[in-house]
KOLKOL-213286 format. One record per residue (C-alpha): residue in one letter; x, y, z. Coordinates in steps of 0.2 Angstrom, whole numbers, padded with zeros to 4 digits, always signed. Layout:
N
AXYZ ...
***
This chain:
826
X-0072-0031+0020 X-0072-0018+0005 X-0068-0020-0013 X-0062-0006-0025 X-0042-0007-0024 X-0032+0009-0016 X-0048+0016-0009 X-0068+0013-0007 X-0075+0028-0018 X-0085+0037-0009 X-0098+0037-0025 X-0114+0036-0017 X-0126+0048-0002 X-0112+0048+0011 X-0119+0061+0021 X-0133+0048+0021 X-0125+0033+0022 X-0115+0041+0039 X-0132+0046+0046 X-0138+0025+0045 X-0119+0020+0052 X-0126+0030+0065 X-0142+0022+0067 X-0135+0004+0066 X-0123+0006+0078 X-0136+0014+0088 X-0145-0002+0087 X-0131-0013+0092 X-0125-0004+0111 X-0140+0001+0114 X-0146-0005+0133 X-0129-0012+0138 X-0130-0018+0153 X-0118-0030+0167 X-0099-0036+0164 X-0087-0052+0160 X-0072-0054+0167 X-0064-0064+0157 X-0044-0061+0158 X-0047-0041+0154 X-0056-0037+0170 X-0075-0031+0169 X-0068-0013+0175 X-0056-0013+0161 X-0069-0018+0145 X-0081-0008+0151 X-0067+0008+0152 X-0062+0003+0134 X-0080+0003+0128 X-0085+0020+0135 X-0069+0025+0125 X-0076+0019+0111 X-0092+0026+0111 X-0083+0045+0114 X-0072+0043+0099 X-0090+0037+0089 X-0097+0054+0097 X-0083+0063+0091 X-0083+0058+0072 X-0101+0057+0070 X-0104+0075+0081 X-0090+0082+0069 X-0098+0077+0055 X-0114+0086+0061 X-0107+0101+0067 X-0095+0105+0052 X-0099+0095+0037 X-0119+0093+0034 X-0128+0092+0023 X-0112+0090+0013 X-0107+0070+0008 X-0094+0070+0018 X-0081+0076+0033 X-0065+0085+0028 X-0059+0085+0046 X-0044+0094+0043 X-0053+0109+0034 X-0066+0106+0047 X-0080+0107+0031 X-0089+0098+0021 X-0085+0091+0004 X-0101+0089-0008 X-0095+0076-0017 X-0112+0073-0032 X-0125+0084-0021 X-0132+0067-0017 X-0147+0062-0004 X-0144+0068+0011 X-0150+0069+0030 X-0151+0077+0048 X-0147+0064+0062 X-0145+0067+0080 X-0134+0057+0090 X-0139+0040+0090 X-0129+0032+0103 X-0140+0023+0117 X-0155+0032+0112 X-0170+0024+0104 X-0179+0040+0104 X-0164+0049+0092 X-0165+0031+0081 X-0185+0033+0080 X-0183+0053+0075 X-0169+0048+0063 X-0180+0035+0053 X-0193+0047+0052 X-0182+0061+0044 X-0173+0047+0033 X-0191+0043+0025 X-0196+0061+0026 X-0181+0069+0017 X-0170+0057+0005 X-0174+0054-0013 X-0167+0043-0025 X-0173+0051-0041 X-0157+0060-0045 X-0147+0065-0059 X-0129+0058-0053 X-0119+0044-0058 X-0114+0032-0044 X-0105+0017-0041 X-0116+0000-0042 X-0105-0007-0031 X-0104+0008-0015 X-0121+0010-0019 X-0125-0005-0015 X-0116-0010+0000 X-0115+0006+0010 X-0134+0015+0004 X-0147-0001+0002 X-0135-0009+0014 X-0141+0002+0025 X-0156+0004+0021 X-0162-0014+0023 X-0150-0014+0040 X-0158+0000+0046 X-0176-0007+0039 X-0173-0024+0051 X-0169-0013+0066 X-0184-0004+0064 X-0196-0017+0065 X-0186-0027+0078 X-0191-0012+0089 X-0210-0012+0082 X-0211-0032+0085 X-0206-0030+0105 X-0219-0017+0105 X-0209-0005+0112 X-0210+0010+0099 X-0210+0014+0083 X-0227+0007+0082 X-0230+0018+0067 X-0218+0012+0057 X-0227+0005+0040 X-0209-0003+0032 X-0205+0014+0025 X-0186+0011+0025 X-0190-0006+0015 X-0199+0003+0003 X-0184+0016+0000 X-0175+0000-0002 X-0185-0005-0017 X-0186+0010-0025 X-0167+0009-0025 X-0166-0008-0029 X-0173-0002-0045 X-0162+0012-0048 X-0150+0000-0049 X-0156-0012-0062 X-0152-0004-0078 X-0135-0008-0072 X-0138-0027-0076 X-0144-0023-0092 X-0127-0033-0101 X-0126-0049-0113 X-0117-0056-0101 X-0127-0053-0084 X-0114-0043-0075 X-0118-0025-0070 X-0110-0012-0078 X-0099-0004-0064 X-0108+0013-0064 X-0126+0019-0065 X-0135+0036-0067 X-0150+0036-0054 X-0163+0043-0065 X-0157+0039-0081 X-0149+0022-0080 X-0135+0019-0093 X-0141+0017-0112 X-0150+0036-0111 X-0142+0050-0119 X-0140+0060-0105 X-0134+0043-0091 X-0116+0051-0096 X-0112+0031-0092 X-0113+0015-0101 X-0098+0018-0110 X-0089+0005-0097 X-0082-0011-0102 X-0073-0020-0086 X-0079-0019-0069 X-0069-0029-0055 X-0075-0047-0050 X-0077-0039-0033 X-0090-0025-0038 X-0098-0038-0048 X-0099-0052-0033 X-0102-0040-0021 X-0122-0039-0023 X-0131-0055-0019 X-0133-0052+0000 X-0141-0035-0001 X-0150-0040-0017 X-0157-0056-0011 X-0162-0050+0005 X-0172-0036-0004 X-0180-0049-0014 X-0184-0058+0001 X-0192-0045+0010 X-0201-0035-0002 X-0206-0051-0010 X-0199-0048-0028 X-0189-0059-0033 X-0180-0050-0048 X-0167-0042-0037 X-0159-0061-0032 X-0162-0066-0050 X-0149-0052-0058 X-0136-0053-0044 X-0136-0073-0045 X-0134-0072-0062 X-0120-0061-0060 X-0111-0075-0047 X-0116-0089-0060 X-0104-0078-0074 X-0092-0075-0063 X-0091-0095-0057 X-0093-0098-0075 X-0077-0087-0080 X-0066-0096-0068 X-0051-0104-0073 X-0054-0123-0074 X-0037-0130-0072 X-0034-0118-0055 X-0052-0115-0047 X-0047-0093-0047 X-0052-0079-0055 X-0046-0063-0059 X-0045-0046-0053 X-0057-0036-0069 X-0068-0043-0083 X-0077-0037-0097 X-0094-0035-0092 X-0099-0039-0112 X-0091-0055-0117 X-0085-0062-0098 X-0065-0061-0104 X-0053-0057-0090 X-0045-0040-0092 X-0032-0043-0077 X-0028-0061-0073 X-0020-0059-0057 X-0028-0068-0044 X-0029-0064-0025 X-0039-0063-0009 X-0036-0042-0009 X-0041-0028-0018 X-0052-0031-0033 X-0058-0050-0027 X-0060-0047-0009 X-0078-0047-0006 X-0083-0060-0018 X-0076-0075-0008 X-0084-0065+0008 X-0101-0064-0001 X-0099-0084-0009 X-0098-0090+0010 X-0110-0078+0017 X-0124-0081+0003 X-0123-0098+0010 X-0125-0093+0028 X-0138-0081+0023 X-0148-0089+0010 X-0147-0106+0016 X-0142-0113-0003 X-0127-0125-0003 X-0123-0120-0021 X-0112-0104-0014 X-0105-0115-0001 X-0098-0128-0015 X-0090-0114-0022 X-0082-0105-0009 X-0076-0122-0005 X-0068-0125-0021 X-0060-0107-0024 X-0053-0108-0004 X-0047-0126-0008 X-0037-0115-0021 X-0033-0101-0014 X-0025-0112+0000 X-0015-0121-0013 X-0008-0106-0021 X-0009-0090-0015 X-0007-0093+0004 X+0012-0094+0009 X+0009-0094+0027 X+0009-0079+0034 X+0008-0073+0017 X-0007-0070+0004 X+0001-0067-0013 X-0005-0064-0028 X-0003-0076-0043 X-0007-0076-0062 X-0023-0087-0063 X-0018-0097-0077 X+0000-0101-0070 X-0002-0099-0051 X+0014-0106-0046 X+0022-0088-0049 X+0021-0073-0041 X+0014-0058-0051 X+0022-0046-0037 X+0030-0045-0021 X+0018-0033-0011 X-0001-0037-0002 X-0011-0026-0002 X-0022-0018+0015 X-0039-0025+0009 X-0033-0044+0012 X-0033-0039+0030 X-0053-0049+0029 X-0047-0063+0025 X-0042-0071+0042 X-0061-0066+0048 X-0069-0076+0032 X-0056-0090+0037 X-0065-0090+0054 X-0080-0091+0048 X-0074-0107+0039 X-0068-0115+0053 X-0050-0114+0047 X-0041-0105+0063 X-0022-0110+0060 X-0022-0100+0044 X-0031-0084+0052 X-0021-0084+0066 X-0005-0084+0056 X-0008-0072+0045 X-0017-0060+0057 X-0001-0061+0065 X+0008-0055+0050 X-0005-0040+0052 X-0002-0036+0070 X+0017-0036+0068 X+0017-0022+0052 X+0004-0011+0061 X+0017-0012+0075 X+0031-0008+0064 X+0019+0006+0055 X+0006+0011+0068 X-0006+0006+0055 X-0009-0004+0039 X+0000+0004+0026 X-0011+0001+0010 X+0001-0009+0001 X+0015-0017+0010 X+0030-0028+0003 X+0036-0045+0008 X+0049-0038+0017 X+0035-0027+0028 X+0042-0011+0019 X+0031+0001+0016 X+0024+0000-0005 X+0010+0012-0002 X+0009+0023+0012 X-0007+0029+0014 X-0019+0022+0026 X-0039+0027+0025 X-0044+0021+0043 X-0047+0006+0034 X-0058-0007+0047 X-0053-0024+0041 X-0039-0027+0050 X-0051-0023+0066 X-0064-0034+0060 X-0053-0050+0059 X-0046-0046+0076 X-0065-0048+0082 X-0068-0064+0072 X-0054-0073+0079 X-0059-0065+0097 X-0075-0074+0096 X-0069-0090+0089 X-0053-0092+0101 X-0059-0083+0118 X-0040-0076+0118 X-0037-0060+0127 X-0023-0058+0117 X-0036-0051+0103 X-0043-0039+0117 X-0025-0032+0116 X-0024-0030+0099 X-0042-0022+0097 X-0034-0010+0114 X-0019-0005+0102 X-0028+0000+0087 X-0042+0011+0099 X-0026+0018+0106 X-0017+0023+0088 X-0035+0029+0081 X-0034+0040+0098 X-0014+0045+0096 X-0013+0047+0076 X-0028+0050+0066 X-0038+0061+0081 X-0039+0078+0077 X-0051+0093+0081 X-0062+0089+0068 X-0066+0070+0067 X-0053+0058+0064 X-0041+0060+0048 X-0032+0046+0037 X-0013+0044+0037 X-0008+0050+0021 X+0009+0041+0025 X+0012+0029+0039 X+0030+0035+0038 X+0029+0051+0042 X+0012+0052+0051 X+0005+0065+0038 X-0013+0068+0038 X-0026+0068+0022 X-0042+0077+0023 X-0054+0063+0022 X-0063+0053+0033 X-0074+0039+0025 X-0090+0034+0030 X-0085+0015+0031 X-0075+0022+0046 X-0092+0027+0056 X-0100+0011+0051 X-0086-0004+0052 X-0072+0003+0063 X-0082+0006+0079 X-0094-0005+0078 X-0082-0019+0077 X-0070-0010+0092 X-0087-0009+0100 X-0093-0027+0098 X-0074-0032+0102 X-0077-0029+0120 X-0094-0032+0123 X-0103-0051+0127 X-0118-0056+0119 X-0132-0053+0135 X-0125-0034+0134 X-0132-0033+0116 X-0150-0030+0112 X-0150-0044+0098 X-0144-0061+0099 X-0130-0054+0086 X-0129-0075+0081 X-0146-0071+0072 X-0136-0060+0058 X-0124-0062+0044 X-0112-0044+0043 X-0112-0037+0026 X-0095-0032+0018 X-0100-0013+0025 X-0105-0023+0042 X-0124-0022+0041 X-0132-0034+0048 X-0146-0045+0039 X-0156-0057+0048 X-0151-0078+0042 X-0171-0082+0045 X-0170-0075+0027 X-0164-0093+0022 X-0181-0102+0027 X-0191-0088+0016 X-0188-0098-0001 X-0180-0115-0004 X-0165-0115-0015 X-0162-0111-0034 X-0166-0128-0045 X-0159-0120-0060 X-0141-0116-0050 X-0133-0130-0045 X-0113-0133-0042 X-0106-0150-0039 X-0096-0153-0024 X-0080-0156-0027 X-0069-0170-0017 X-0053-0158-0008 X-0039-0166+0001 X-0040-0160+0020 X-0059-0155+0017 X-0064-0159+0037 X-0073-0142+0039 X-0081-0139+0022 X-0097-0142+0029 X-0096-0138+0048 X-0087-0124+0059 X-0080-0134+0073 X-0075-0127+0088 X-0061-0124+0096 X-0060-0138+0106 X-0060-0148+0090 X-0046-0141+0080 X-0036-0141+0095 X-0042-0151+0110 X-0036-0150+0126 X-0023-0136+0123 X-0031-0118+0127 X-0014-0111+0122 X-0015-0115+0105 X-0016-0098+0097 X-0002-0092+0106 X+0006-0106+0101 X+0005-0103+0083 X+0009-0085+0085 X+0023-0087+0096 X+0031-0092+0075 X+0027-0075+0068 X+0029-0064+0084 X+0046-0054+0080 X+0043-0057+0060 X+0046-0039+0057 X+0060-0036+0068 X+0050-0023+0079 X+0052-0029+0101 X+0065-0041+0095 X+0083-0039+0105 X+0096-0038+0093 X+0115-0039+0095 X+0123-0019+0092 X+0126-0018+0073 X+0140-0008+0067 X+0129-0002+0050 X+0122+0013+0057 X+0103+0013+0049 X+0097+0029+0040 X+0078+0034+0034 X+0075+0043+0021 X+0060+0055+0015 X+0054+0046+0003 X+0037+0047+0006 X+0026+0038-0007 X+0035+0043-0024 X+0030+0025-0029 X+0048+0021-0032 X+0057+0009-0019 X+0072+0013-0009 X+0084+0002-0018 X+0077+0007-0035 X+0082+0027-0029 X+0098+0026-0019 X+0103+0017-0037 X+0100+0033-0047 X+0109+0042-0034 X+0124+0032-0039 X+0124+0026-0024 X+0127+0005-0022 X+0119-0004-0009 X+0123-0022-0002 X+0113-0035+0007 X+0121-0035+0026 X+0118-0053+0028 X+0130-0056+0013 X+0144-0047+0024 X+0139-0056+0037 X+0154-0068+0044 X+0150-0087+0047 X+0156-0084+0069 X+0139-0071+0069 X+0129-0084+0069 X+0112-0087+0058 X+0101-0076+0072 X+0112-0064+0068 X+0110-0065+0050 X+0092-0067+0050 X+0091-0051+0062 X+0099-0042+0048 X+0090-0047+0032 X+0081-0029+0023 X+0098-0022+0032 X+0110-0014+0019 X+0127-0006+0017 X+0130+0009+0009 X+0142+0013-0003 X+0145+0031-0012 X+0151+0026-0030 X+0166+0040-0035 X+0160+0044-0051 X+0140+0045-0054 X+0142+0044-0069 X+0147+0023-0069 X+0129+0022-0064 X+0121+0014-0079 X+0109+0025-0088 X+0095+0014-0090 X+0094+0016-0070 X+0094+0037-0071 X+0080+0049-0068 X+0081+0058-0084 X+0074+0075-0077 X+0061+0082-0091 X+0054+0099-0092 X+0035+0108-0096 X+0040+0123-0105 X+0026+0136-0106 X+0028+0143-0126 X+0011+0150-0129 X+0008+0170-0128 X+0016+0177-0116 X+0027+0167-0109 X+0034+0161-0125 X+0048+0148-0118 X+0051+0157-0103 X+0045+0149-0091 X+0050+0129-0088 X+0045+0119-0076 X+0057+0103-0071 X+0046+0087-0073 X+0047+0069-0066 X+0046+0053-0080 X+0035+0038-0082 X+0041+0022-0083 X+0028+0018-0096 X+0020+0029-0108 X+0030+0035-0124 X+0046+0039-0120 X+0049+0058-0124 X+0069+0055-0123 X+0067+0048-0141 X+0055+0062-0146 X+0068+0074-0159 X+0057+0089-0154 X+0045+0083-0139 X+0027+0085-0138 X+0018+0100-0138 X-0001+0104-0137 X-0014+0112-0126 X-0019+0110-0108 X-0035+0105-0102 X-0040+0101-0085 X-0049+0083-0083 X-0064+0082-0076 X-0064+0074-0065 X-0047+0081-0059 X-0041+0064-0051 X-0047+0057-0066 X-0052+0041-0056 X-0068+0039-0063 X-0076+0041-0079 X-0071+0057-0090 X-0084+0071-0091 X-0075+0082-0103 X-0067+0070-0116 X-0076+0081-0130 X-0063+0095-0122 X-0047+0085-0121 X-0048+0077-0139 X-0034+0079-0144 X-0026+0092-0129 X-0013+0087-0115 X-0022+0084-0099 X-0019+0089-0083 X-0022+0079-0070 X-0020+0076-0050 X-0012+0063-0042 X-0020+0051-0028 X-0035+0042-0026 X-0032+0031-0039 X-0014+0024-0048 X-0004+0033-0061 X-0008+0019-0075 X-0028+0019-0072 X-0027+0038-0074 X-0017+0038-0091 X-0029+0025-0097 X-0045+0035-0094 X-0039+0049-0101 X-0029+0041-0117 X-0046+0034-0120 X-0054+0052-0119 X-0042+0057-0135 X-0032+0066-0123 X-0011+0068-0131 X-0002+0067-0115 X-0003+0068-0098 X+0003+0079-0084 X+0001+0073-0067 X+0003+0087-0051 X+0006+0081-0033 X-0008+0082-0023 X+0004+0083-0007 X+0004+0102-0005 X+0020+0115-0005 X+0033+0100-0012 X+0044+0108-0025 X+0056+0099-0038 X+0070+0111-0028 X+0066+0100-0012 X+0060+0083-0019 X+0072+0073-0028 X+0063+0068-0046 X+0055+0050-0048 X+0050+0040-0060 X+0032+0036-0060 X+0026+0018-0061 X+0012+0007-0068 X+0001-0004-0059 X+0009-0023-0058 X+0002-0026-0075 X+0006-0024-0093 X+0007-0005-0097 X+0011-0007-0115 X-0005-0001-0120 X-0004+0019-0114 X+0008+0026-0128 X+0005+0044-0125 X+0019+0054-0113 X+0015+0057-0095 X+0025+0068-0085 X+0022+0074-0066 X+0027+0090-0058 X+0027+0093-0040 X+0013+0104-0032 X+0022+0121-0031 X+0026+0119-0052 X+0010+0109-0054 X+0002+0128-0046 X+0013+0138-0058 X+0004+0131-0074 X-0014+0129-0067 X-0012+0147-0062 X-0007+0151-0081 X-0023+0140-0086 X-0033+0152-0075 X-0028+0167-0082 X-0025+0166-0100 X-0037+0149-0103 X-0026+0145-0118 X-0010+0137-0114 X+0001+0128-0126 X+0016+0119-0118 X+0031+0109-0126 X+0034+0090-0116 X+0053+0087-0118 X+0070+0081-0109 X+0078+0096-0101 X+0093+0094-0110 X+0083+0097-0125 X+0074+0115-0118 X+0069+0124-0132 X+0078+0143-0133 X+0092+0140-0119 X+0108+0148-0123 X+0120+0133-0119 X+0138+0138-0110 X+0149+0132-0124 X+0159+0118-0123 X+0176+0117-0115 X+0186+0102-0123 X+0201+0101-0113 X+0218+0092-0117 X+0228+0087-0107 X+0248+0085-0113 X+0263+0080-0101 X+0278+0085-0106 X+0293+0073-0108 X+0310+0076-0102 X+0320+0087-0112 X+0305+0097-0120 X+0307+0114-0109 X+0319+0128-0112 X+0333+0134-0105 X+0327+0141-0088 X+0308+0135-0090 X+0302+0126-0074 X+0295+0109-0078 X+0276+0108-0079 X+0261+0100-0086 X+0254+0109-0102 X+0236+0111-0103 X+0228+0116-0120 X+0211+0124-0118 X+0197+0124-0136 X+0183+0132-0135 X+0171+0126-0146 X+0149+0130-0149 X+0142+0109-0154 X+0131+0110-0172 X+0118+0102-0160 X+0115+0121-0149 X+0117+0129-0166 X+0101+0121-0174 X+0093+0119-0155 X+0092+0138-0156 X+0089+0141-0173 X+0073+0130-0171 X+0071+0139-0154 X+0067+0156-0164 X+0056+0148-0175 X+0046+0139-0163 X+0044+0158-0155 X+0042+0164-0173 X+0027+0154-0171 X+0017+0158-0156 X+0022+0175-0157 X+0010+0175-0173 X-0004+0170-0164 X-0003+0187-0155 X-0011+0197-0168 X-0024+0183-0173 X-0040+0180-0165 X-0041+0172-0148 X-0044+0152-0150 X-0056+0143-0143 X-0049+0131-0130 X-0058+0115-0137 X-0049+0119-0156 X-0031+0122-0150 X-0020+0110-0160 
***
């Protein structure tokens, strides 16, 4: 259960944080022993766990061999990436060896620091690095306590904990009491050099998402001002909700506590706060958190569940939709739902789950209503696994041990590669990305690994612990360290249907007598996206198309094509039958439209061009560009936009701008992924940059391949980025950062192509067309049509090419003048 939207930043020690997935897992298989043969025989678990632990030993060994001491695992490039030149550290492989667990404590406290000039994020940090810490800290002396080894171990892992725990302070230090969303290591946020505290919004998730590992540093080390700053920050964030609907919204100001995005889900952005509400009760023992998870679930069940479907809403009108696609992060939810006792729910919408990853093999990260694919890319995100484990545990159902079967066997069939294990860059095509997150090592197998394991052939009693949203385990004695919070106090609320607020009940319970009762609700959902379903021959011949993830929807394309589409269903005679019907529903018929140009305009790519004018290039070279729906709009522009390139830093620009001294008042360039099109032109409008150049990421597309697409915005209002934003395609994207290389000082013109400065324009043909009548030839003349031709130069490519020369006029001065110094280029 994660919380940044898109993708967990990998913002903090990953090669470190990948050595203490290690360790826990270690923990968790080690001296398995003895088999259950419930439906899945003994022979067949047991099989599927040794599987498990060879895919562990392949990421983790890959890691070793070809990343470290690097942050993280390119297991394409078979390399490392260092990400910040983080803390780092040498770990053997862990897996049923205590002696390799004791060796890799003693290198953690021997070789990783925390005093370090980086900026990280509060929220990784937290969750994956002290996570880990105090996970791998509770291991430790589980070992010492049973007298078994580590008999020297003095709490050093505890102490690291602390000493990180107040690394992260100065990130508290708001009016309001929630954290600012990044923090430099050794200089906090106000200093000078921090190059942070600029920050005004953080996401309700980062800011919820503390109070576990907070508090349980507090309990342990015994100072209480860790629990203090991350309670305050729920108390705001409880404080903040909206009173007539019990949600909240996606981002906030950490200053003044006003919501920035008001959409309100269970997904990216939110996620982890609910989890961390529910679990700070189970952890901490205080029912205050319990009375509000109970009032925000009482609310989320009234508005944003649609059974099987979690959709978002606007927190102060929740009866609307704000859009029709979820997002992969909401793949949790059914596992905190369990934990509540509420199985009917989970089971539906974990359903739901199951069916798109047997559409798409695996979660794509955003999905529509209609299961098409919104986002394609899938980062071996674990949630969907650890909810399939949840509902395992609570249900008994082997059904679930099939499930957890298919997702070891798609891991095996399409992310596996020489090097680790890859994420899907597009569940459509199967395409790989060169990543490979360290959430993967510590959630994904140890939840496959727990899947099929019973509780005698763990080492702990795995009831003792509470999994963090990084799936570290803390132990729940915690609660009986300190009695609740006087000061912080919520009053329960009175919910219809409120049976379970205060008690998980079994299964037996919720459904007594009827062992069948999950297959019975999922027997409602089981063909919901079509896929295994018999279908009657359909005489609408299906056709895919390459669309990859342009961010632009089929329909919304096929239109600018000037092609029409229509709903099969609505073709659909009465005799067919409503199965029939209902079989064809996201089906469409294709029509070619005769003349494009009926296609009305508003629904055209208009294609735009980045023309190089500087020395030497001087208009010469053009490179066709793709539009933004948002942003100024350059087709109103009289002569474009023109100005110098700078390259962001960083070059995703999805976090915050390093050179924004540099890009005042220049054109920035940009790559696409890791974050969406709207956060990037925000970041850098803010920096002072004048436009925006975004270059695909996906290497060797071409605009003479790829059809052109309009970029879009994030679901939310977009009036604020004014400034124009155009993308090229990675082959042109490589012409103009190879003309940056070389001459440093490029000057570029933004504009339509129909308005490309210096091009010598065919002159017009205005033909007319005039039939003769009868009697209008001559003797002799055979009767014909007569077809006047007038050629004709428009006023328009007269003064286009006279401001062409001058526009040349202009750089060509700057030959014989002193070079310019990038950062005052106009």
């Amino acid at each position: 259960m994660g919380g940044n939207w898109i993708r967990k930043e990998t913002n903090s020690c990953d090669g470190f944080v990948m050595a203490l997935a290690a360790v826990l897992f270690s923990c968790l298989v080690i001296g398995v022993t003895g088999q259950d043969g419930q439906a899945m025989t003994a022979e067949e678990k047991s099989k599927i766990r040794d599987q498990i632990l060879e895919m562990f030993d392949h990421a983790y060994n890959s890691y070793m061999d070809y990343a470290y001491p690097a942050d993280e695992l390119m297991p394409l490039s078979c390399r490392g990436r260092m990400l910040l030149n983080c803390c780092f550290v040498c770990f053997e492989q862990l897996l049923n060896k205590l002696d390799e667990f004791e060796e890799a404590v003693k290198k953690t406290v021997r070789d990783v620091r925390f005093d370090n000039d980086i900026v990280v994020s509060v929220f990784e940090t937290n969750i994956r690095v002290l996570g880990g810490l105090l996970g791998a800290h509770v291991m430790a002396d589980v070992l010492k306590q049973r007298g078994e080894r580590m008999q020297w171990y003095r709490d050093e892992l505890l102490h690291m904990a602390k000493e990180l725990g107040y690394h992260l302070l100065p990130a508290f230090n708001t009016t309001s009491g929630l954290p600012y969303p990044r923090v430099n290591l050794r200089y906090g946020v106000v200093n000078p050099l921090s190059r942070t505290g600029t920050e005004s919004d953080t996401c309700t998730a980062c800011a919820g998402t503390m109070i576990l590992e907070f508090a349980a540093l507090s309990r342990l080390s015994g100072d209480p001002i860790f629990e203090e700053h991350a309670r305050k920050a729920m108390d705001v964030l409880w404080e903040k909700r909206q009173r007539g609907s019990d949600l909240v919204g996606t981002v906030i100001n950490i200053h003044n506590g006003d919501w920035v995005r008001r959409d309100s889900g269970v997904g990216a952005g939110i996620d982890s706060y609910y989890e961390y509400l529910m679990k700070a009760y189970i952890l901490l023992g205080d029912k205050v958190y319990l009375n509000r998870f109970n009032t925000h679930y009482s609310a989320i069940m009234k508005y944003i569940s649609q059974p099987p479907l979690l959709l978002n809403v606007h927190m102060h009108n929740p009866t609307i939709n704000v859009r029709s696609w979820m997002d992969s992060l909401l793949a949790f939810f059914p596992g905190l739902q369990v934990l509540r006792g509420d199985l009917k729910p989970a089971i539906e919408t974990h359903e739901m789950l199951y069916q798109v990853t047997k559409q798409h093999n695996f979660l794509p990260e955003a999905f529509t209503t209609e299961f098409r694919v919104h986002w394609g890319q899938h980062p071996l995100r674990p949630e969907f696994a650890e909810s399939t484990y949840f509902l395992y545990k609570a249900t008994g159902d082997p059904y679930y041990l099939k499930v957890g079967q298919s997702i070891v066997e798609k891991l095996n069939t399409h992310a596996r590669v020489p090097c680790g294990f890859a994420a899907v860059q597009d569940v459509r095509t199967g395409t790989h990305e060169d990543r490979m997150d360290s959430f993967f090592l510590a959630e994904m197998f140890k939840y496959l690994y727990l899947l099929f394991s019973e509780k005698s052939q763990l080492p702990i009693n795995i009831d003792d612990y509470i999994f963090t949203t990084e799936a570290h385990l803390l132990p729940v004695s915690l609660s009986t360290t300190q009695p609740p919070c006087h000061t912080n106090n919520t009053e329960p609320q009175a919910h219809e249907d409120d049976l379970f607020s205060y008690s998980c009940p079994s299964a037996q319970t919720l459904f007594p007598n009827n062992p069948t009762f999950a297959k019975t609700i999922r027997d409602s959902y089981k063909y919901l996206t079509g896929v295994g379903k018999a279908q009657q021959a359909s005489p609408v011949r299906g056709i895919e198309l390459p669309l990859h993830d342009m961010g632009l929807e089929p329909i919304e394309f096929l239109k600018s094509m000037g092609i029409s589409l229509t709903p099969l269903t609505e073709l659909v005679s009465a005799s067919q039958g409503s199965a029939f019907q209902d079989s064809q529903k996201g089906v469409y018929k294709l029509k070619l439209v005769a003349e494009v140009s009926q296609t009305p305009e508003h629904e055209e790519v208009v294609p735009l061009i980045v023309q190089l004018i500087s020395p030497p290039f001087l208009g010469r070279t053009v490179l066709t560009a793709g539009s933004a729906k948002f942003g100024m709009d350059l087709t109103k522009q009289e002569h474009g936009v023109k100005g110098s390139i700078v390259k962001s830093v960083p070059y995703t620009a999805c976090g915050p701008i390093e050179n924004a001294v540099e890009l005042q008042g220049h054109i920035a360039l940009a790559l696409r992924g890791d974050c969406m099109f709207a956060a990037k032109a925000r970041r850098l409008q803010e920096a002072g940059a004048t436009g925006v150049i975004f270059i695909d990421h996906r290497e060797g597309s071409s605009s003479a391949e790829t059809p052109l697409f309009q970029m879009v915005g994030d679901g939310e209002l977009t009036d604020d980025i004014t400034v124009p934003l155009v993308f090229l395609f990675s082959k042109e994207g490589a012409t103009l950062t190879a003309a940056l290389q070389e001459h440093h000082n490029v000057d570029v013109l933004l504009l339509p192509k129909e308005k490309q400065i210096g091009k010598e324009k065919s002159e017009k043909l205005n033909i007319k067309f005039r039939l003769a009548k009868e009697g209008d030839f001559a003797e002799g003349e055979t009767e014909s049509t007569t077809i006047q031709l007038v050629l004709q130069q428009s006023e328009t490519d007269t003064e286009t090419n006279n401001e062409a020369a001058s526009l040349m006029r202009e750089n060509q001065e700057t030959c014989s003048s002193p070079q310019k110094d990038p950062e005052s280029s106009p």
